[in-house]
Every structure is written in C-alpha cells, then in structure tokens.
C-alpha positions as CSV (number, residue, x, y, z in Angstrom):
1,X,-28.5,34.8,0.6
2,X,-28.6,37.4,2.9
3,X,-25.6,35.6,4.8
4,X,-23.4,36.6,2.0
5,X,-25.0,40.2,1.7
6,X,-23.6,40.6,4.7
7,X,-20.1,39.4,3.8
8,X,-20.1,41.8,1.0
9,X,-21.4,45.0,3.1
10,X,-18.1,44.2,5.4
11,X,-15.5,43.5,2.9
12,X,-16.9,45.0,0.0
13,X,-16.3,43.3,-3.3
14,X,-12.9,41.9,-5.2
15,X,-13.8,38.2,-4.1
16,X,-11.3,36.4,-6.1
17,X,-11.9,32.9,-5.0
18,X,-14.1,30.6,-2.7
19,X,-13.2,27.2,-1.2
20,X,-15.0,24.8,0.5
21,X,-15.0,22.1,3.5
22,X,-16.9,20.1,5.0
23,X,-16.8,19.0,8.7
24,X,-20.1,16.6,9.9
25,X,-22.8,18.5,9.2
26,X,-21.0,21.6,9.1
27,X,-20.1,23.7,5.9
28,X,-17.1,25.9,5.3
29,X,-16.6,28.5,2.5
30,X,-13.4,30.5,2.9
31,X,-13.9,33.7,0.6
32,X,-10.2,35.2,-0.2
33,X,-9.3,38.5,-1.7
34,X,-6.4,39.3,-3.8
35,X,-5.3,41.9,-1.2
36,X,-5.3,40.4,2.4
37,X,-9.1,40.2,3.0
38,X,-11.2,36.8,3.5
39,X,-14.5,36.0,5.0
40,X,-15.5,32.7,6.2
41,X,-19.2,31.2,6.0
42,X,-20.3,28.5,8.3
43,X,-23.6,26.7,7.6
44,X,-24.7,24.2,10.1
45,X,-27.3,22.8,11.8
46,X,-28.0,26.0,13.8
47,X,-27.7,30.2,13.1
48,X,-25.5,30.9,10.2
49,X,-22.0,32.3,11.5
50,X,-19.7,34.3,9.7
51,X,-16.0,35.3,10.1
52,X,-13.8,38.0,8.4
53,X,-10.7,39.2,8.3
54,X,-9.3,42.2,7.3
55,X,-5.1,42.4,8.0
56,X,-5.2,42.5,11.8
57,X,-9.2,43.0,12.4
58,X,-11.4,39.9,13.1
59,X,-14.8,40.0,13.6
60,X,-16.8,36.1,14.4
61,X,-20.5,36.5,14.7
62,X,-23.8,34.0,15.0
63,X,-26.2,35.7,12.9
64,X,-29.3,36.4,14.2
65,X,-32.1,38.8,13.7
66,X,-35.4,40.4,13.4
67,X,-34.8,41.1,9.6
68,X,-38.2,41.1,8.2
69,X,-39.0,44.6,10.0
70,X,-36.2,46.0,8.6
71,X,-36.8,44.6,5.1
72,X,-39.9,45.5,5.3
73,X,-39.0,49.8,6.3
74,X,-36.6,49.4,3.4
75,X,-38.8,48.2,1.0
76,X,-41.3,51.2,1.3
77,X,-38.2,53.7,1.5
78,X,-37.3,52.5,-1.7
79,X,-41.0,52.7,-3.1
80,X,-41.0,56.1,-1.9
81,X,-37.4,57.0,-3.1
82,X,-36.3,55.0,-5.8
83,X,-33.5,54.9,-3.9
84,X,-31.7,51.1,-3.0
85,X,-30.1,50.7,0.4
86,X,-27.4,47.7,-1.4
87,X,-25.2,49.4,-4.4
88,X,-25.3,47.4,-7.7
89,X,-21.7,46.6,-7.8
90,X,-22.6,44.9,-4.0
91,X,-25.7,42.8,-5.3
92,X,-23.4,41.5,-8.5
93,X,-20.7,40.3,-5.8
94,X,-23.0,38.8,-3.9
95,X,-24.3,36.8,-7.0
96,X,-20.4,35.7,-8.1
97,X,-19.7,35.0,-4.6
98,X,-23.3,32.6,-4.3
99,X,-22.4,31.1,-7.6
100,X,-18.4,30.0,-6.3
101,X,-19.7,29.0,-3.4
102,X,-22.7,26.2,-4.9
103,X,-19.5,24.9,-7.4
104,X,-17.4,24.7,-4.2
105,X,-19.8,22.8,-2.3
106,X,-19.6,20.3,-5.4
107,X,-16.1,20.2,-5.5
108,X,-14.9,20.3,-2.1
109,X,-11.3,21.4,-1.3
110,X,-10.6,22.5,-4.4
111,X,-10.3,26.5,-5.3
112,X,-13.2,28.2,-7.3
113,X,-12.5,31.4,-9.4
114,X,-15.6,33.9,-8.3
C-alpha cells in the first residue's frame, strides 16, 4: 500500500502499535511509536489522506499523484543499477504496519502490536 510507504519514508520505522476507528464510511488507523511519533491513515470514499506527527511538527496531506511515471523511471533505474530506491528495513515496516492495520480493521478500537 503505497499509502503506508509513504508513512514509513516520513517517520521511518519502530511502529509499535496501530489502532483503528471507524466513522461512516471513513476509516482511521492511528500508527504510534514508542518515542513520540504517530501517523494517522484515513481511507474514505475519496483520495487517501494521511497525517503525522513528530513532537511539535504536523504535516496533513490528500494524497494525490502521477505515480505511475515515477514508478515506472524507478523501475528501469533499478534494472540498470541493482540499486532499490525503498531500504529493506522500510519495505519490512511497511508489511508489519499493513498486517496491524487489516487486524485492527477487524477489531476496531482495540490496540494491535505491529
């Protein structure tokens, strides 16, 4: 979910927990870090949003973009490299985070260890 790749370039990893709630249509997923960061998904029936925090600094932003032309330079500089533009350590995160956040969708409210 490139939502959450996104998440993880900002705040890096250390996810510790993930929390979810549900308002209409909407979807929350509050990301919390042992050591004052969080991030905050919002799915909805529109562009996926996402919020962090990081001791005083807040960012909000609708995400939207032309991704695929990007993917698609990053692809061939990798096939021409061998070199990845996402460290290893980011992609795990992003997999623990994803994984918290489908079990907190099915237990809403309730805190899920990443």
């Amino acid at each position: 979910n490139y939502v959450l790749e996104m998440l993880v370039k900002k705040l890096g990893v250390g996810a510790t927990a993930v929390k979810a709630e549900h308002v209409g249509a909407e979807k929350y997923f509050f990301i919390k870090y042992a050591d004052n960061r969080s991030g905050m998904l919002n799915y909805g029936d529109y562009d996926f949003a996402f919020l962090l925090k990081n001791g005083e600094q807040k960012c909000k932003k609708r995400i939207s973009s032309n991704f695929f032309g990007g993917l698609i330079k990053d692809i061939v500089r990798f096939y021409e490299s061998g070199e990845t533009s996402f460290d290893i350590n980011e992609t795990l995160e992003v997999i623990k985070i994803r994984d918290a956040v489908l079990k907190a969708n099915e237990n809403l409210g309730e805190l899920i260890k990443v």
